[in-house]
C-alpha angles and dihedrals in degrees: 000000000000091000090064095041106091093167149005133187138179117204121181134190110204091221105020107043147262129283133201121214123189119181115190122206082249089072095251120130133199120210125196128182123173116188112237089244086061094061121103109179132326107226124185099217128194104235108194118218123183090301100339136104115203129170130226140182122228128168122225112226132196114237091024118105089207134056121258113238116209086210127020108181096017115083102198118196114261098250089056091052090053087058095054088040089064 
């Protein structure tokens, strides 16, 4: 999956929402906006992988039964997701 995932990108409008962009090397691109109504709750979560801890951010949307992950392939540090978590 990382192979075909040339970008991803998190925007968020305080008031109006947050979207999710992924741009495959395809050329494809998969846009996501969720209104700010729709959010439940934006949780930074530990994944565990073999002997690593890494740390992801998923938003949590009414009406969707998964989570919504800011970035699916990136694996940004955890200070870098507290910056986008604020």
């Amino acid at each position: 999956r990382m192979g075909r995932l040339r970008r991803e990108s998190l925007l968020v409008v305080h008031d109006l929402g947050v979207q999710v962009r992924r741009t495959y090397f395809s050329g494809r691109t998969d846009c996501e906006f969720v209104e700010r109504g729709r959010i439940v709750d934006v949780i930074i979560n530990e994944g565990l992988r073999y002997a690593t801890v890494s740390y992801y951010l998923a938003i949590m949307v009414k009406g969707r039964d998964t989570m919504l992950l800011g970035f699916e392939c990136l694996i940004p540090e955890l200070p870098r997701l507290l910056i986008a978590y604020q």
